[in-house]
Structures are given as C-alpha cells and as structure tokens.
N, CA, C and O atoms as a Tripos MOL2 file, in Angstrom:
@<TRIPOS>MOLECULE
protein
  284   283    71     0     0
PROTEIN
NO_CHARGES

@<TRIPOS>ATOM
      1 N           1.1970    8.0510   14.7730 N.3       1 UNK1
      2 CA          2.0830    8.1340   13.6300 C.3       1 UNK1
      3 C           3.4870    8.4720   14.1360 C.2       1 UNK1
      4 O           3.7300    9.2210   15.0810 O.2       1 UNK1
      5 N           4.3490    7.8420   13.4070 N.am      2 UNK2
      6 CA          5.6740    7.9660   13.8610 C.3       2 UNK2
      7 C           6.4290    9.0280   12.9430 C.2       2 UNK2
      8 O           6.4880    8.8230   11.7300 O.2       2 UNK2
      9 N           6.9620   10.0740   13.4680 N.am      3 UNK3
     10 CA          7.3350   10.6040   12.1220 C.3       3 UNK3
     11 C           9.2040   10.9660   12.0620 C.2       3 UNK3
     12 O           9.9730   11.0410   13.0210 O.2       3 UNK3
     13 N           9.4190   11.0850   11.0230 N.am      4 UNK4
     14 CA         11.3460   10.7260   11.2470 C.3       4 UNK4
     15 C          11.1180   11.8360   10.1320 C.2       4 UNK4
     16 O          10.2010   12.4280    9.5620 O.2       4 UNK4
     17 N          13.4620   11.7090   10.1890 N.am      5 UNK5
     18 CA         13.9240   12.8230    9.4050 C.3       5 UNK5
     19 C          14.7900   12.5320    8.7130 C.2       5 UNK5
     20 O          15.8490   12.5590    9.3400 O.2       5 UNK5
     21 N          14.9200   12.2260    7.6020 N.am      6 UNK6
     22 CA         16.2780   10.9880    6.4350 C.3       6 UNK6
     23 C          16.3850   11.8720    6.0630 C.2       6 UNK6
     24 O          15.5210   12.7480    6.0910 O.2       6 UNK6
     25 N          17.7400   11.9890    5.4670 N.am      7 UNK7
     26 CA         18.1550   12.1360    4.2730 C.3       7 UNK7
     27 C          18.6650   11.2820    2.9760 C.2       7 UNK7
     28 O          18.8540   10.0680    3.0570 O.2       7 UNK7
     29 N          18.8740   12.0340    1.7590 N.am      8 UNK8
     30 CA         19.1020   11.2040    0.8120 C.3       8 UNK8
     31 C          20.0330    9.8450    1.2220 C.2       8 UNK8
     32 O          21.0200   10.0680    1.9220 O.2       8 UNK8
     33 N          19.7950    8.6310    0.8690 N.am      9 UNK9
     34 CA         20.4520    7.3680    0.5650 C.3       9 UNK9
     35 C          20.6020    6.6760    2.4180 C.2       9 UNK9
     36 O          21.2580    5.7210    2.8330 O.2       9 UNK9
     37 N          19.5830    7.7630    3.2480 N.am     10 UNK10
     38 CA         18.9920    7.1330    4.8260 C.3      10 UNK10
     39 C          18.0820    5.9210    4.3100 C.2      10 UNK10
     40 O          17.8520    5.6360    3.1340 O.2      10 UNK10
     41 N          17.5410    5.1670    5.6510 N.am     11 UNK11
     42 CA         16.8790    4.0450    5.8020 C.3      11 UNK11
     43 C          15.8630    4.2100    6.3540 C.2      11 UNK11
     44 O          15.6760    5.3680    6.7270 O.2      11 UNK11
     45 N          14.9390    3.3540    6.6120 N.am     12 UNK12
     46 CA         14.1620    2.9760    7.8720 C.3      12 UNK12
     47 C          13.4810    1.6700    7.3840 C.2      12 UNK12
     48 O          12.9230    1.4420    6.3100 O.2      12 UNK12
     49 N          13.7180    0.7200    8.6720 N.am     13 UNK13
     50 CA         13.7580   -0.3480    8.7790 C.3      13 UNK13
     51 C          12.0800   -0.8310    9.5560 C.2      13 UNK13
     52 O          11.9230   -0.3960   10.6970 O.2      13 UNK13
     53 N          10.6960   -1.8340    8.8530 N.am     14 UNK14
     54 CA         10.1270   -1.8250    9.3490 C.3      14 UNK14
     55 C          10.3120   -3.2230    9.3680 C.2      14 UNK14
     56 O          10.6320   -3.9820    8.4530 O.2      14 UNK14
     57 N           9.9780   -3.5160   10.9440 N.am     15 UNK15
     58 CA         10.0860   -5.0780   11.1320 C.3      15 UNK15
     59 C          11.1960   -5.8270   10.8570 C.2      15 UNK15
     60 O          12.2160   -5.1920   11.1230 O.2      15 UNK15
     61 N          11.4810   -7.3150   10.2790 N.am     16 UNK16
     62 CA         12.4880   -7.3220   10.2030 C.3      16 UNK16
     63 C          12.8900   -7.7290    8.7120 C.2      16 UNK16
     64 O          13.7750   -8.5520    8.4760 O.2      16 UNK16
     65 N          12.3130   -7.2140    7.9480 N.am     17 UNK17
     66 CA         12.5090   -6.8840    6.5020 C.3      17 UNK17
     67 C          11.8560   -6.3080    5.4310 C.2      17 UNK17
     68 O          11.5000   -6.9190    4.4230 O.2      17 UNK17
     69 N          11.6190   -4.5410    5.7580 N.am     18 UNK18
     70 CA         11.2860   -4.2410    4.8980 C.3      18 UNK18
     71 C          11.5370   -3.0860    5.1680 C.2      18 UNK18
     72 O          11.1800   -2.5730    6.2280 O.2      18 UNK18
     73 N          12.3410   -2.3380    4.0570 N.am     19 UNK19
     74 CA         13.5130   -1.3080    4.2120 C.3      19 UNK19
     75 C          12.8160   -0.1270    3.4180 C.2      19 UNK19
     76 O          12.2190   -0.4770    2.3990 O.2      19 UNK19
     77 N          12.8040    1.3580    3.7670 N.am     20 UNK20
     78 CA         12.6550    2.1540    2.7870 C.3      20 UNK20
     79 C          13.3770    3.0330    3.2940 C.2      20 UNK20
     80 O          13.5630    3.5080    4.4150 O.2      20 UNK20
     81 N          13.9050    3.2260    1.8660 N.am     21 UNK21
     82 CA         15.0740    4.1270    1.1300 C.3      21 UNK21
     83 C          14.7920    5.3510    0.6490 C.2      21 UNK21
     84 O          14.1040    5.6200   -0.3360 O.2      21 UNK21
     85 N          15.5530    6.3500    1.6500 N.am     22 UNK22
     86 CA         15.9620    7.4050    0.2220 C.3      22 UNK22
     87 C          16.0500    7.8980   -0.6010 C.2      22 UNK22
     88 O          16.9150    8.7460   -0.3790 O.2      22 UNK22
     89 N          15.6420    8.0100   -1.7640 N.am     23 UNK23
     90 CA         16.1480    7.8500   -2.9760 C.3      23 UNK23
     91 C          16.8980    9.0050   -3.5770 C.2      23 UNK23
     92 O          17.9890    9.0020   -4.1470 O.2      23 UNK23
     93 N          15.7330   10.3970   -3.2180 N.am     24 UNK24
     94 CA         16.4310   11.3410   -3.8900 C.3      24 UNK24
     95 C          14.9510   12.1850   -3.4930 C.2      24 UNK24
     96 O          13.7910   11.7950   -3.3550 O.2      24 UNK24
     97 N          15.5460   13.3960   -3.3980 N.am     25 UNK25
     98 CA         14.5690   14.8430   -2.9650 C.3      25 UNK25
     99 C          14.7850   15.8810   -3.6780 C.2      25 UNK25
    100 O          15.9150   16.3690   -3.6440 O.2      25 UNK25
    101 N          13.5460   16.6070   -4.6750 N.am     26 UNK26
    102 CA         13.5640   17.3000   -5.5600 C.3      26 UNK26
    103 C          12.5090   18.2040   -5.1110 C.2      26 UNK26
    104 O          11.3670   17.7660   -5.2470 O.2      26 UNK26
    105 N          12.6820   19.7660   -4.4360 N.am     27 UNK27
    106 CA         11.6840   20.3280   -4.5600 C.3      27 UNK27
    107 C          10.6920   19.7280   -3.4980 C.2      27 UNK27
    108 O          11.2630   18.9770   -2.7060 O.2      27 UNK27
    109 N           9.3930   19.8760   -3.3010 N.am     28 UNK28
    110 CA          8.7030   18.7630   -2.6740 C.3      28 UNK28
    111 C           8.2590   17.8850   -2.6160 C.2      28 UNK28
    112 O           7.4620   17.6190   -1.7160 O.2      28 UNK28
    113 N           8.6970   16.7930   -3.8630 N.am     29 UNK29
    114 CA          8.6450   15.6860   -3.7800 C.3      29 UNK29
    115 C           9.5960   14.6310   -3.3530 C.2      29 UNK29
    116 O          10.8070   14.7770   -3.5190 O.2      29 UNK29
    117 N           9.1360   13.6800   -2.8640 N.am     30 UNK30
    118 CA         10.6220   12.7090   -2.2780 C.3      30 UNK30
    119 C          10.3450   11.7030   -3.0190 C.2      30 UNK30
    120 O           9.1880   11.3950   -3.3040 O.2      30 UNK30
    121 N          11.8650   10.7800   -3.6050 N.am     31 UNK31
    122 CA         11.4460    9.6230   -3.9290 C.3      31 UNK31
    123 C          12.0830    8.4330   -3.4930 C.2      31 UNK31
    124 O          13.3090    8.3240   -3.4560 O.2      31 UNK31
    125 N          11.4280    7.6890   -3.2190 N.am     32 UNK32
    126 CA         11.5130    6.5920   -1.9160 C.3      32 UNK32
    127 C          11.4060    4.9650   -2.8230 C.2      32 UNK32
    128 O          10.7620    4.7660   -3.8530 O.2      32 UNK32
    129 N          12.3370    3.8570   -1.9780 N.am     33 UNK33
    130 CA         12.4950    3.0450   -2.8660 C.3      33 UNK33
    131 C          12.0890    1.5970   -1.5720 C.2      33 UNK33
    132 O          12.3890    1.8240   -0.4000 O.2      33 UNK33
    133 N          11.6900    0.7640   -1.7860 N.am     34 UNK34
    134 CA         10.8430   -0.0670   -0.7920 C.3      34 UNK34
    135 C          11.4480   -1.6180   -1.1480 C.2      34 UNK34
    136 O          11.1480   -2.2460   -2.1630 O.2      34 UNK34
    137 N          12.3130   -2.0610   -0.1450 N.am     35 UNK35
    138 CA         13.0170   -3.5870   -0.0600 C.3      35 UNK35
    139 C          11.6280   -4.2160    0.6960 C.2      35 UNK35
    140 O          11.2750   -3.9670    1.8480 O.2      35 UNK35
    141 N          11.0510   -4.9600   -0.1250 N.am     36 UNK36
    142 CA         10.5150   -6.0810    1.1040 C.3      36 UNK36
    143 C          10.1570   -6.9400   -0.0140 C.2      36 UNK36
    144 O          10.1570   -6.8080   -1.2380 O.2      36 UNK36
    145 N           9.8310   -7.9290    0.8630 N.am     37 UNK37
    146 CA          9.1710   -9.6540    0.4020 C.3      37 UNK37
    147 C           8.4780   -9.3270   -0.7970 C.2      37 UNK37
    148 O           7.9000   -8.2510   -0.9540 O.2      37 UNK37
    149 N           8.5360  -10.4500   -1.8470 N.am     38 UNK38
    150 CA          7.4590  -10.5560   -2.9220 C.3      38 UNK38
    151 C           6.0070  -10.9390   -2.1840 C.2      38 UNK38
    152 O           4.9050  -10.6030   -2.6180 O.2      38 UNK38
    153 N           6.2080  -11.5730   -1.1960 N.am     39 UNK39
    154 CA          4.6860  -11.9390   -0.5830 C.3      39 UNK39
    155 C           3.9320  -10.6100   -0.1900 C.2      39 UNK39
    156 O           2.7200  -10.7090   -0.0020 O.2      39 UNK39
    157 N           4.5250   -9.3900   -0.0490 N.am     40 UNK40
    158 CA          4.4000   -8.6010    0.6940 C.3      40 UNK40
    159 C           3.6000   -7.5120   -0.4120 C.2      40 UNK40
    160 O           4.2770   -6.6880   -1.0270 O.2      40 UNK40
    161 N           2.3570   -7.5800   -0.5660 N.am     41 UNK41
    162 CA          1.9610   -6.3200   -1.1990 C.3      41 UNK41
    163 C           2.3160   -4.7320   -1.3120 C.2      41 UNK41
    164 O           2.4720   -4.3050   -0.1680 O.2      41 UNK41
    165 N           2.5050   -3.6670   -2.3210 N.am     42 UNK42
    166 CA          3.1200   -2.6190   -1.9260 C.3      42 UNK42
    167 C           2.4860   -2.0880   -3.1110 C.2      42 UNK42
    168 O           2.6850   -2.5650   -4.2280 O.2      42 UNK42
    169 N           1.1750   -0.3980   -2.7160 N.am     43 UNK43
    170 CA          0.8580    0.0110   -3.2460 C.3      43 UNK43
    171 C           0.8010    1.5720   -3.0570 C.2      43 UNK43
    172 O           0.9670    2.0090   -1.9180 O.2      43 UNK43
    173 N           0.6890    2.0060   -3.5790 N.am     44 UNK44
    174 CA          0.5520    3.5220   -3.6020 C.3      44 UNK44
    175 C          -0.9250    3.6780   -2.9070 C.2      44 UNK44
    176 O          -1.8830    2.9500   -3.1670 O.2      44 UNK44
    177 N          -0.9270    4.6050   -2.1120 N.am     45 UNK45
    178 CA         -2.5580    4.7700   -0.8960 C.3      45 UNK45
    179 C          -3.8740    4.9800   -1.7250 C.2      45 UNK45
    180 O          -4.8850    4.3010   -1.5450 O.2      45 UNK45
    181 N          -3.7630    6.0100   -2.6740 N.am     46 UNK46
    182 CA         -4.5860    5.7170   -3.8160 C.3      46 UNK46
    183 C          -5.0370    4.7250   -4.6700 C.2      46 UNK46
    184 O          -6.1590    4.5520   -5.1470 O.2      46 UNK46
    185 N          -3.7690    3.9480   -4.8260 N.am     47 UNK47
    186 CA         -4.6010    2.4850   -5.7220 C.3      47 UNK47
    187 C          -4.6370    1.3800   -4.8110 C.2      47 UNK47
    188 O          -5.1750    0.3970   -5.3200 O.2      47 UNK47
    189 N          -4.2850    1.2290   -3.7570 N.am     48 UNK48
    190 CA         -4.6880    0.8460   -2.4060 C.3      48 UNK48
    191 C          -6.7550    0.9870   -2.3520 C.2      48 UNK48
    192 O          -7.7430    0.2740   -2.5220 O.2      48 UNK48
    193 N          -6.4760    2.0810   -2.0790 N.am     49 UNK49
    194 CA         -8.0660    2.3120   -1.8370 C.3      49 UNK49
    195 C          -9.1770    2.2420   -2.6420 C.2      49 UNK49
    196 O         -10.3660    2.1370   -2.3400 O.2      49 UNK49
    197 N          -8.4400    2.3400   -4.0770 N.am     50 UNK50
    198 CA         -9.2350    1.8390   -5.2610 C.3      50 UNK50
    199 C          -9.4840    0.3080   -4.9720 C.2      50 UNK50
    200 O         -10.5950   -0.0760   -4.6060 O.2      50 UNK50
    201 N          -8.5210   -0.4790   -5.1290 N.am     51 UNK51
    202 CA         -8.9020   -2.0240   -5.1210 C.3      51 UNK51
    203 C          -9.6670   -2.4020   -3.5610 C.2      51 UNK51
    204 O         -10.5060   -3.2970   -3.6570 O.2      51 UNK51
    205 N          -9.5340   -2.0110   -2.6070 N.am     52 UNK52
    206 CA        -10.6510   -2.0780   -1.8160 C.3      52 UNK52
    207 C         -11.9330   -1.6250   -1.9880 C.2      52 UNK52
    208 O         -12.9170   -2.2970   -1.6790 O.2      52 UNK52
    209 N         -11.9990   -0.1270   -2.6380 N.am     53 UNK53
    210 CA        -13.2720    0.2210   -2.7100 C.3      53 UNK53
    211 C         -14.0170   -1.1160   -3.7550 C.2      53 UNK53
    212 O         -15.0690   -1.6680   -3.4360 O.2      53 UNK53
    213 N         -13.1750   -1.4840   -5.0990 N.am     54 UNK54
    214 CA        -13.3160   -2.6270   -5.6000 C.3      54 UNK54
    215 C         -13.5800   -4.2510   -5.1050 C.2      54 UNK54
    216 O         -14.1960   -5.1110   -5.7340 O.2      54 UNK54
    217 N         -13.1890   -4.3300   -4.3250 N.am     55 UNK55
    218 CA        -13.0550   -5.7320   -3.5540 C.3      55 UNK55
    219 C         -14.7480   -5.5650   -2.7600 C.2      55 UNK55
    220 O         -15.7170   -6.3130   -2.6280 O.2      55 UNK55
    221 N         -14.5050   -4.5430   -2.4740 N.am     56 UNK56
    222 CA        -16.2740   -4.6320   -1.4010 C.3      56 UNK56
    223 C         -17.7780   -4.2980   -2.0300 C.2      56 UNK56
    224 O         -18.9420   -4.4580   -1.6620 O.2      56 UNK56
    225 N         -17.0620   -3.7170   -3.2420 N.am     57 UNK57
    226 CA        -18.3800   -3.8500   -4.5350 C.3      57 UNK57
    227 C         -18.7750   -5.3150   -5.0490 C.2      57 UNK57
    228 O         -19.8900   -5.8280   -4.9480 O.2      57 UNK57
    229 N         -17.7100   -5.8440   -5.5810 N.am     58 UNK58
    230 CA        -18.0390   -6.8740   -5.9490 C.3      58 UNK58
    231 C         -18.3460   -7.7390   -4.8700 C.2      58 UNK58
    232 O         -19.2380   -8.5580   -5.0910 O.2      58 UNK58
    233 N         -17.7190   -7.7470   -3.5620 N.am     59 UNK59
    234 CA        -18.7870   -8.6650   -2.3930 C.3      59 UNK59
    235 C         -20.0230   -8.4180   -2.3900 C.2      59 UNK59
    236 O         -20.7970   -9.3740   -2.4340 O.2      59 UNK59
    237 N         -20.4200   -7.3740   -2.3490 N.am     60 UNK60
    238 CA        -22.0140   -6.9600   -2.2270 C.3      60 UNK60
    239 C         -22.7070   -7.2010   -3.4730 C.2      60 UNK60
    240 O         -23.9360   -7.2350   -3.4140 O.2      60 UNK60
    241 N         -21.9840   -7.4220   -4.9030 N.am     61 UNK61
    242 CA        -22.5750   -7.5030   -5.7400 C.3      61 UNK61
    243 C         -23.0290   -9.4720   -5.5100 C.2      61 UNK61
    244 O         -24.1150   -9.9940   -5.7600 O.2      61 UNK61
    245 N         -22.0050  -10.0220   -5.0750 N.am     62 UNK62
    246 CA        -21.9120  -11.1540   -4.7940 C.3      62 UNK62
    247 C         -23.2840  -11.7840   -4.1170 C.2      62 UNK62
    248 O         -23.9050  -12.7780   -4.4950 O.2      62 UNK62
    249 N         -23.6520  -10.6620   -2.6860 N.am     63 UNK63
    250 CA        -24.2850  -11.3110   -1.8460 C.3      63 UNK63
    251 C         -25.8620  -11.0830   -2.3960 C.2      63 UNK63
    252 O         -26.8040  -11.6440   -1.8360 O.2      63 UNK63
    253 N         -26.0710  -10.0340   -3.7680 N.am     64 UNK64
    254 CA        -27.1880   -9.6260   -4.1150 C.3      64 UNK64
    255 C         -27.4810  -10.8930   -5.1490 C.2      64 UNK64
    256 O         -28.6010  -11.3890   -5.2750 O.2      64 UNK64
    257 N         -26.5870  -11.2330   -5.6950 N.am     65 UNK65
    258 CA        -26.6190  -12.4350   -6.2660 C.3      65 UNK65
    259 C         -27.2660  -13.5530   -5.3740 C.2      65 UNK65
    260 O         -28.4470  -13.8980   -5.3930 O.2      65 UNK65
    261 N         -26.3100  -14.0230   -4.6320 N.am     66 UNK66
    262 CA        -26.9710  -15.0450   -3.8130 C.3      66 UNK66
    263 C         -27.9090  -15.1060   -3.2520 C.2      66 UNK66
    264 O         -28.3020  -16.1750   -2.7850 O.2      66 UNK66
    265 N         -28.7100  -13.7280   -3.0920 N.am     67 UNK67
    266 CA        -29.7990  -13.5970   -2.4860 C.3      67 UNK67
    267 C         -31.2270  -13.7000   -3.2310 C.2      67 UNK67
    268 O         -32.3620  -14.0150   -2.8730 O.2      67 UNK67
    269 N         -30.4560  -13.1630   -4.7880 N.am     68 UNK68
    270 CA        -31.6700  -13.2880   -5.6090 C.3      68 UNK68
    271 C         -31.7810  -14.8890   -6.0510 C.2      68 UNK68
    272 O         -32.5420  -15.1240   -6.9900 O.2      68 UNK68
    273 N         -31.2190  -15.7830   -5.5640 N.am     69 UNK69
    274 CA        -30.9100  -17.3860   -6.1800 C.3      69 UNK69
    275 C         -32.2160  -17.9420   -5.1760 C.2      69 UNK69
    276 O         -32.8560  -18.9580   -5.4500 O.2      69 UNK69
    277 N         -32.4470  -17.1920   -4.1270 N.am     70 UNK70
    278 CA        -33.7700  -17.9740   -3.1740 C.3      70 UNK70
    279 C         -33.3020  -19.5120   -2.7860 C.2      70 UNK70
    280 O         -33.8830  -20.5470   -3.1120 O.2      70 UNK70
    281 N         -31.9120  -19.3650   -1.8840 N.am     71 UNK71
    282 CA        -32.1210  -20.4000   -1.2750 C.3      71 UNK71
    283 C         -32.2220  -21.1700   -0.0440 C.2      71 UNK71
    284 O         -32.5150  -22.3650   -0.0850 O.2      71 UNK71
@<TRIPOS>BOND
     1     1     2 1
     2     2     3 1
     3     3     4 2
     4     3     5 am
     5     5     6 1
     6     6     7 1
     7     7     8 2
     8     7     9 am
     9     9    10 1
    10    10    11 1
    11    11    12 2
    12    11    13 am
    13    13    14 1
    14    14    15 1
    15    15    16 2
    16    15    17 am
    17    17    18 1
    18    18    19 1
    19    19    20 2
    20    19    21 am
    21    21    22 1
    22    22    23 1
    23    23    24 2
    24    23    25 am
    25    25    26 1
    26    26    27 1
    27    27    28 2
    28    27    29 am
    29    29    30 1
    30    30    31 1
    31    31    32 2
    32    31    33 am
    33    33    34 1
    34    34    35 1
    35    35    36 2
    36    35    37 am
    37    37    38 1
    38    38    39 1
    39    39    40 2
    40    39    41 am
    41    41    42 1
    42    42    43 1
    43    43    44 2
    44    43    45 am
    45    45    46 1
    46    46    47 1
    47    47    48 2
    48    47    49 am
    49    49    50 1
    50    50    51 1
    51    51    52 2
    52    51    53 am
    53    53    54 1
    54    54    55 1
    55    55    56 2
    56    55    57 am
    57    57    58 1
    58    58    59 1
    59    59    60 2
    60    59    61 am
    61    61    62 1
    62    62    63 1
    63    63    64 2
    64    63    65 am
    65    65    66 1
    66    66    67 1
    67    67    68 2
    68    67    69 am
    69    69    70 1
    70    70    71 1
    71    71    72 2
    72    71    73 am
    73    73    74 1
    74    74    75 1
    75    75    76 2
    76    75    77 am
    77    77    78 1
    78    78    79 1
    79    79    80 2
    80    79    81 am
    81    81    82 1
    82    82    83 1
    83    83    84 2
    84    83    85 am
    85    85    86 1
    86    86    87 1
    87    87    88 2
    88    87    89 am
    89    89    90 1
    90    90    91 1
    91    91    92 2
    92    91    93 am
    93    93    94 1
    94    94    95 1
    95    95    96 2
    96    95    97 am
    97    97    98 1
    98    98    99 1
    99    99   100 2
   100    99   101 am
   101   101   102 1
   102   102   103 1
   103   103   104 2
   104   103   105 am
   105   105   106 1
   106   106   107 1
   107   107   108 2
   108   107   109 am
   109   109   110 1
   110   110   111 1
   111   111   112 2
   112   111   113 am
   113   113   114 1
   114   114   115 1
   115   115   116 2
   116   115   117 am
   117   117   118 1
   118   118   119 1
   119   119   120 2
   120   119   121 am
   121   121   122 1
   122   122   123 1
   123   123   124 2
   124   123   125 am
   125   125   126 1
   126   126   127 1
   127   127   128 2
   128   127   129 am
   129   129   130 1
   130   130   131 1
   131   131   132 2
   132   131   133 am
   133   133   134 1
   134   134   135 1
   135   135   136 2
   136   135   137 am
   137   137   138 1
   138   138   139 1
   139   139   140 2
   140   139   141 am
   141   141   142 1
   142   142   143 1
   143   143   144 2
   144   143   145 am
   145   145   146 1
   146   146   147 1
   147   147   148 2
   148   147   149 am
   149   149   150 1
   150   150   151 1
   151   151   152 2
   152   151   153 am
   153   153   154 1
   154   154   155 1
   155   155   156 2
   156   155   157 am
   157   157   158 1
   158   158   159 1
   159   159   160 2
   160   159   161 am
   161   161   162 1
   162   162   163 1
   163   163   164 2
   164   163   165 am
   165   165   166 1
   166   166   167 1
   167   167   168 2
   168   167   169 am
   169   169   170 1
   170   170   171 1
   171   171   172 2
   172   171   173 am
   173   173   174 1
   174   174   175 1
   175   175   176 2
   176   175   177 am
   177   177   178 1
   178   178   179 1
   179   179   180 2
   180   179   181 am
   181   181   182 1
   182   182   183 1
   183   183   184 2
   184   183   185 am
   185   185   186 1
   186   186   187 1
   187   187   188 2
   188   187   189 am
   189   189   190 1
   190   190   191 1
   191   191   192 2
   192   191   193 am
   193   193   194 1
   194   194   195 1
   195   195   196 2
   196   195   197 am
   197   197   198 1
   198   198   199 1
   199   199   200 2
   200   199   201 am
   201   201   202 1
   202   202   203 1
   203   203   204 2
   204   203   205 am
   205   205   206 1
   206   206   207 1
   207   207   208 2
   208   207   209 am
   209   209   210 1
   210   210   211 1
   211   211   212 2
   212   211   213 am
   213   213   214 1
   214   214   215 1
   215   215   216 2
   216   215   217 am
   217   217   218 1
   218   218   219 1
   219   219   220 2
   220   219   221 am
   221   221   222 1
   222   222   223 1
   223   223   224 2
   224   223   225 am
   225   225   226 1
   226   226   227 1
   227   227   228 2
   228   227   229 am
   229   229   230 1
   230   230   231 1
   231   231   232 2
   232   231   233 am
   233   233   234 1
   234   234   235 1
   235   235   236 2
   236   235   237 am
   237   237   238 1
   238   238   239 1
   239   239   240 2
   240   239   241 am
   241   241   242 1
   242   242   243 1
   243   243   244 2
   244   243   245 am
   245   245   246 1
   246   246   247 1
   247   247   248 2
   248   247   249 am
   249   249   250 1
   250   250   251 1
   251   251   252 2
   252   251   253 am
   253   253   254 1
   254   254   255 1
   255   255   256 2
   256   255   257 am
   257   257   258 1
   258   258   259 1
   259   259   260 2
   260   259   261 am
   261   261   262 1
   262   262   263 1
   263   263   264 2
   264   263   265 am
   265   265   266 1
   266   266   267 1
   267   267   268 2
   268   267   269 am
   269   269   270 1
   270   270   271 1
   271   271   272 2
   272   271   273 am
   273   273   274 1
   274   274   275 1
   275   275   276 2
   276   275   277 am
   277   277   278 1
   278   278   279 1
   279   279   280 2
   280   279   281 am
   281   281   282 1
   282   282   283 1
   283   283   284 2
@<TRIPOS>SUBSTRUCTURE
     1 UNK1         2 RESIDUE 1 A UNK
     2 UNK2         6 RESIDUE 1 A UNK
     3 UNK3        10 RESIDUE 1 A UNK
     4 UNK4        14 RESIDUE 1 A UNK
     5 UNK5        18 RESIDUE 1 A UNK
     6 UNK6        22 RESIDUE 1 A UNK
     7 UNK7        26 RESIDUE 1 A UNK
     8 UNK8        30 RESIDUE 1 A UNK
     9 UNK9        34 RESIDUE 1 A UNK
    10 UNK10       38 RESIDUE 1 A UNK
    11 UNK11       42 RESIDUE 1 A UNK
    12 UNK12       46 RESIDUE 1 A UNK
    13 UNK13       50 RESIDUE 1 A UNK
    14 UNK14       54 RESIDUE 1 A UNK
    15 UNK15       58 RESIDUE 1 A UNK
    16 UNK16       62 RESIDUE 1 A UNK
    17 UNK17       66 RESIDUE 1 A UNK
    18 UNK18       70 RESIDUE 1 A UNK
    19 UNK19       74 RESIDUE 1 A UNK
    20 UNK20       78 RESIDUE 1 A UNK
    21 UNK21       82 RESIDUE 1 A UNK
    22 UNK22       86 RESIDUE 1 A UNK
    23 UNK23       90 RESIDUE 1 A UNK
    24 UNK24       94 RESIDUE 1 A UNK
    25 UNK25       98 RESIDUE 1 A UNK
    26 UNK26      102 RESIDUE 1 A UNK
    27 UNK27      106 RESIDUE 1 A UNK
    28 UNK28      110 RESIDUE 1 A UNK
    29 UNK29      114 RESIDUE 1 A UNK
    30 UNK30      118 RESIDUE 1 A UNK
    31 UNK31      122 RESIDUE 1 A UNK
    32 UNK32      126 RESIDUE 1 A UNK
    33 UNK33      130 RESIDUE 1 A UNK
    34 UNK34      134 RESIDUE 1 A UNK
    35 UNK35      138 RESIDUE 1 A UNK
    36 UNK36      142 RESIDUE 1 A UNK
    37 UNK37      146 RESIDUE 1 A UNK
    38 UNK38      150 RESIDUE 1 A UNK
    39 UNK39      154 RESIDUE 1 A UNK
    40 UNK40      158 RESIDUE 1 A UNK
    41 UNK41      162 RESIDUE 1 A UNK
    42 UNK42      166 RESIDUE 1 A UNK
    43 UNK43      170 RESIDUE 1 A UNK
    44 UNK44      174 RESIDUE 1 A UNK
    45 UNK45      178 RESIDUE 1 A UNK
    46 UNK46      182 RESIDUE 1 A UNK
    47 UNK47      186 RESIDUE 1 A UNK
    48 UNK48      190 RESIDUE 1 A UNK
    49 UNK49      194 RESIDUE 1 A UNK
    50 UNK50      198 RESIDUE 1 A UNK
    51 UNK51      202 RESIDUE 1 A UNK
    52 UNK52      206 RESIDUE 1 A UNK
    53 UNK53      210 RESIDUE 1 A UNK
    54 UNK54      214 RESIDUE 1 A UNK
    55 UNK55      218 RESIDUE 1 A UNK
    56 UNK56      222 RESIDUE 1 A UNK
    57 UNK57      226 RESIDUE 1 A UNK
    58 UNK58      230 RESIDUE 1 A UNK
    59 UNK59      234 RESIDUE 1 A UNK
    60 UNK60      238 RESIDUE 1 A UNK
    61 UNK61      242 RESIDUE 1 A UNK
    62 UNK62      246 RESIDUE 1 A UNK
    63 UNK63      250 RESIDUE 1 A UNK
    64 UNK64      254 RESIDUE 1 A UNK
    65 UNK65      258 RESIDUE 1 A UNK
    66 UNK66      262 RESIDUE 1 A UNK
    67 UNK67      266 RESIDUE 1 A UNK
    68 UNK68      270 RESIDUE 1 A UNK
    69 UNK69      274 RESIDUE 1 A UNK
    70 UNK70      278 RESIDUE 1 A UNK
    71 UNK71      282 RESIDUE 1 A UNK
C-alpha cells in the first residue's frame, strides 16, 4: 500500500487518467472527488463487495441450474 499526505484541493494521479481530489476535510472524515473514464467503474468498497458477493451467488445459482437440467 502506498500511502501519501494531501491536502485540501491536492491530487493524486493514478495511471494516466484518473485523478483524485481533495475535496474538503471535516473532523475525520475526508471528502474526495474521482476524475476518471465513464468506462471505468467507481464504487464505494462496501457496495463493491456487495455486487461481487452478488455476482458469485447467482453463478452458483446458475451452475445448480445447469446441473439439475441432466445434460
């Protein structure tokens, strides 16, 4: 893990386009603002891990399916 030290309306640059910002620091929360690609998914780690935990249910629900088809 790489870890840095911004301040308000600082950068950091990952790759070669996708920027997070600064935004503003209240107390202990920071709030941070994220330039990148529309192709580029961007989720919070929590609903991140929701739609995976999601994505691999329904595979397995998938393969119980196909399995009960006997073919």
């Amino acid at each position: 893990m790489l870890a840095l030290t911004r301040k308000r309306g600082e950068s950091i640059i990952i790759g070669d386009n996708i920027e997070i910002v600064v935004l503003g620091i209240t107390g202990e929360q920071t709030r941070i603002g994220i330039i990148a690609p529309k192709s580029i998914a961007v989720h919070r780690k929590e609903i991140f891990d929701q739609i995976r935990s999601e994505n691999t249910e329904a595979t397995l629900n998938v393969r119980d399916k196909l399995k009960n088809l006997n073919l």
